[in-house]
C-alpha positions as CSV (number, residue, x, y, z in Angstrom):
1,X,0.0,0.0,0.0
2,X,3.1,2.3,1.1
3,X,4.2,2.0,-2.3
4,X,1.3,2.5,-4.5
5,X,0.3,5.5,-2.6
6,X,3.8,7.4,-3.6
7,X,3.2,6.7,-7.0
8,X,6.6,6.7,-7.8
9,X,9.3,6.5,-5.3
10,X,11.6,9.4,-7.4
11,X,8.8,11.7,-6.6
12,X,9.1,11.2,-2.4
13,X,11.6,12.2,-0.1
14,X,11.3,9.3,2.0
15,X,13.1,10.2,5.5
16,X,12.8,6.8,7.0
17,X,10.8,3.1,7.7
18,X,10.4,1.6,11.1
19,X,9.0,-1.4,11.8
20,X,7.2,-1.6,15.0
21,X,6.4,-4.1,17.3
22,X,4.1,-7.0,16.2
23,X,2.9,-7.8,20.0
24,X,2.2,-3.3,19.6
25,X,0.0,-4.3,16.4
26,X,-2.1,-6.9,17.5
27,X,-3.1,-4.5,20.3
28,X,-3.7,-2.0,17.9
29,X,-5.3,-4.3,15.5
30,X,-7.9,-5.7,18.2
31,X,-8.7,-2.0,19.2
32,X,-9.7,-0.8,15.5
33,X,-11.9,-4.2,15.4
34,X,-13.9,-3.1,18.7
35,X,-14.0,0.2,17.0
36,X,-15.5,-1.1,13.7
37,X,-18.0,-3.3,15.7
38,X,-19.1,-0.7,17.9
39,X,-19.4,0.9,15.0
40,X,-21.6,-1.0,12.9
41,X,-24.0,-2.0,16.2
42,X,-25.0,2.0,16.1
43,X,-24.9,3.0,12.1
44,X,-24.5,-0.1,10.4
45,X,-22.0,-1.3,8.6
46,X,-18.9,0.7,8.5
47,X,-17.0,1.7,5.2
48,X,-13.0,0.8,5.5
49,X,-10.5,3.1,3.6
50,X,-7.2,3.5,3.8
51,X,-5.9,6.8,3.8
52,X,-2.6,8.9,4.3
53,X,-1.9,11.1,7.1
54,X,0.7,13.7,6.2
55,X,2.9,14.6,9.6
56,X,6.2,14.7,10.9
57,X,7.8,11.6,12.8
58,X,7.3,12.6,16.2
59,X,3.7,12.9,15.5
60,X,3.4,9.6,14.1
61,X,5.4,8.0,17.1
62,X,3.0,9.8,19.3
63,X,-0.1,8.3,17.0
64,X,1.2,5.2,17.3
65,X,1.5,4.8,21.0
66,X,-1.8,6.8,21.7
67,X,-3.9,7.1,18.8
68,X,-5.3,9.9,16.9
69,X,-7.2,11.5,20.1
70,X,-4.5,12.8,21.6
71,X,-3.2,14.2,17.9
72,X,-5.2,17.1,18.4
73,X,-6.2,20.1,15.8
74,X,-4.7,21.3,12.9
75,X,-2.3,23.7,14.3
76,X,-2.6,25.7,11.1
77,X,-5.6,27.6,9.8
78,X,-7.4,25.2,7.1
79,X,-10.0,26.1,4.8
80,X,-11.1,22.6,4.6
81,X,-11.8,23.1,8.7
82,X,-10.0,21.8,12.2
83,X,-9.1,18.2,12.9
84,X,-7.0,15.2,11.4
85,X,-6.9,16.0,7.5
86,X,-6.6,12.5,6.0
87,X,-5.5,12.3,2.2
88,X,-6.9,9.1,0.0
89,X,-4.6,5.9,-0.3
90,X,-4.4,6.5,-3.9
91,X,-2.9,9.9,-3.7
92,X,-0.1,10.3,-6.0
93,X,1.1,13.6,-4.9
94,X,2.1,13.6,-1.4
95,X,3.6,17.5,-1.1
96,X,1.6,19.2,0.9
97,X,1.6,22.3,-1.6
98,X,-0.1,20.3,-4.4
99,X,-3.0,18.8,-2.3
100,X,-6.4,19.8,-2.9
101,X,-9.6,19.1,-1.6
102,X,-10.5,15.3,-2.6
C-alpha cells in the first residue's frame, strides 16, 4: 500500500521506515476491530478506507503509542476546517503544496 500510494518512489523524499512491534499491532489491531463493531452496532455497517496522514515523525510516534485522540487540531488555519486531514490511499502527490480538496 506504502508503495502504491507514492506513486513513484523518485517523486518522495522518503526520510525513513520503522518497523514496529508485532505484539504493539495486534493490540492496535484488536482495538480498531472493537472500533469497527461498535461501529456498525450503532450505524450499520462501517465503510474501511485507507488513507494517508501527512505529519512529521514525532507525530506519528505519538499516534502510534496513543492514537489519533490525543493528535489534536490542525495547528494551522485550514480552509477545509480543524481536525485530522486525511489524504486518499491512492494519492499520488504527497507534497503538501499540491493537495487539494479530494
Amino acid at each position: 500500500m506504502f508503495l502504491k500510494g507514492i506513486s513513484s518512489p523518485a517523486s518522495a523524499n522518503i526520510i525513513e521506515l520503522q518497523r514496529i512491534s508485532s505484539s504493539f499491532i495486534e493490540i492496535r489491531k484488536e482495538l480498531f476491530q472493537k472500533q469497527m463493531e461498535i461501529t456498525r452496532k450503532h450505524r450499520g455497517d462501517a465503510v474501511l478506507r485507507y488513507a494517508w496522514l501527512p505529519s512529521s515523525k514525532g507525530i506519528i510516534t505519538s499516534i502510534m503509542k496513543y492514537g489519533l485522540a490525543n493528535y489534536g487540531s490542525s495547528k494551522t488555519n485550514s480552509s477545509y476546517g480543524v481536525g485530522v486531514h486525511l489524504f486518499p490511499a491512492n494519492c499520488t502527490d504527497i507534497r503538501l503544496g499540491k493537495v487539494g480538496p479530494v
